[in-house]
N, C-alpha and C positions, 0 to 999 in steps of 0.2 A: 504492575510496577508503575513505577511513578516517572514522570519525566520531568526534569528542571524547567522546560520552556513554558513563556507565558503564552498566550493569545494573543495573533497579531492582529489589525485591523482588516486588515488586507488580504490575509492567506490562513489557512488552515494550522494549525498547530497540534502533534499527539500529544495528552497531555497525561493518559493512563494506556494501559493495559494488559489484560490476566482477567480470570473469573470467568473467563470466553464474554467479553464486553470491552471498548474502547468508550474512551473518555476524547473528543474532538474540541476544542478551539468550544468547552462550555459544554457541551452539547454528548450525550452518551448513546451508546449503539451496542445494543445488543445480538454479539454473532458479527459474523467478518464483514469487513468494511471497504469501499472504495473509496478515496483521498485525492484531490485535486486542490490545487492550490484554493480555489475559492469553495470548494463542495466536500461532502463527506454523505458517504450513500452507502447500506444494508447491499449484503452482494450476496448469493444465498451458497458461495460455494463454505464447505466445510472441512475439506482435507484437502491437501496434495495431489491428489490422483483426481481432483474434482477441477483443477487448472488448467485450463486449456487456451486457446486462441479466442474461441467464442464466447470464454466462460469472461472475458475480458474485452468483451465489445463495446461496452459502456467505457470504457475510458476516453476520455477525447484525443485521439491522434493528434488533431493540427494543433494543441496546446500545450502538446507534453514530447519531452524529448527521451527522460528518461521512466523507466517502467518498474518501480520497487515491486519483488514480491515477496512477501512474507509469507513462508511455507508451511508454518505450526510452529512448534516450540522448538522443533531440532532440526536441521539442517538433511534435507533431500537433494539427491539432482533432478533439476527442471525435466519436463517429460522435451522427449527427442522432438525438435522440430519449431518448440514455443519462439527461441532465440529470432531463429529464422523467417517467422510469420509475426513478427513485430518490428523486424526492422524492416520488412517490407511497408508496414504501417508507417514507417519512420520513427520509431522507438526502440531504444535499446534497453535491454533488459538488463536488469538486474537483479540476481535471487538471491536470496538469505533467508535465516530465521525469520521469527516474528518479530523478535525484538530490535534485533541489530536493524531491518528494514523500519521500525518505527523510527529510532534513534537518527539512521542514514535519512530520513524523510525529512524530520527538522533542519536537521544541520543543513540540507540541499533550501528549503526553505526559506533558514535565516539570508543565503546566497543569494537567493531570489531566483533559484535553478528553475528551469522547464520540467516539472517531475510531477509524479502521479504515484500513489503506490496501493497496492492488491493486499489485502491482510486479512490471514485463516486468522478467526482468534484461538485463544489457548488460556488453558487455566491457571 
């Protein structure tokens, strides 16, 4: 699926995804992604039950406030406990779709939000 946003200089932008691949701020990745305002990095997890607290180490805590994750194509509940061992990190969670967490990613973005987001891909 295709997103409206362009490429900003400064921050990451999603700019596809489907086919189990994102499209990054130019830049395409095969298989799910991690997304920081200025990075975009291969994450080897592959479904929902592969999402953990460790599976999520790579994110940078002291630069992110909010924690997107996109859980596949359809909407799961987080596994028990994620909530809680990320705000410990000092992040709050947020789960959704894949898609809704790409779309919620830009828009946090264009704001110039403290956010990061975890994305299974999907076909």
């Amino acid at each position: 699926m295709e997103n409206a946003a362009a490429p900003a200089a400064r921050r990451q932008v999603i700019q596809a995804y489907g086919r189990r691949r994102f499209r990054v701020s130019g830049r395409v990745f095969q298989g799910s992604i991690l997304v920081s305002p200025g990075h975009a990095e291969p994450w080897p997890v592959t479904d929902a039950e592969g999402i953990t607290a460790a599976s999520l180490d790579p994110v940078p805590a002291e630069a992110i406030d909010i924690l997107l994750v996109g859980c596949g194509a359809s909407f799961r509940p987080p596994p028990r406990g994620l909530a809680e061992a990320l705000k410990a990190r000092g992040m709050a969670l947020e789960w959704m779709d894949t898609g809704a967490a790409c779309r919620t990613f830009n828009v946090l973005m264009a704001e110039d939000r403290r956010c990061a987001a975890a994305l299974i891909a999907v076909d």
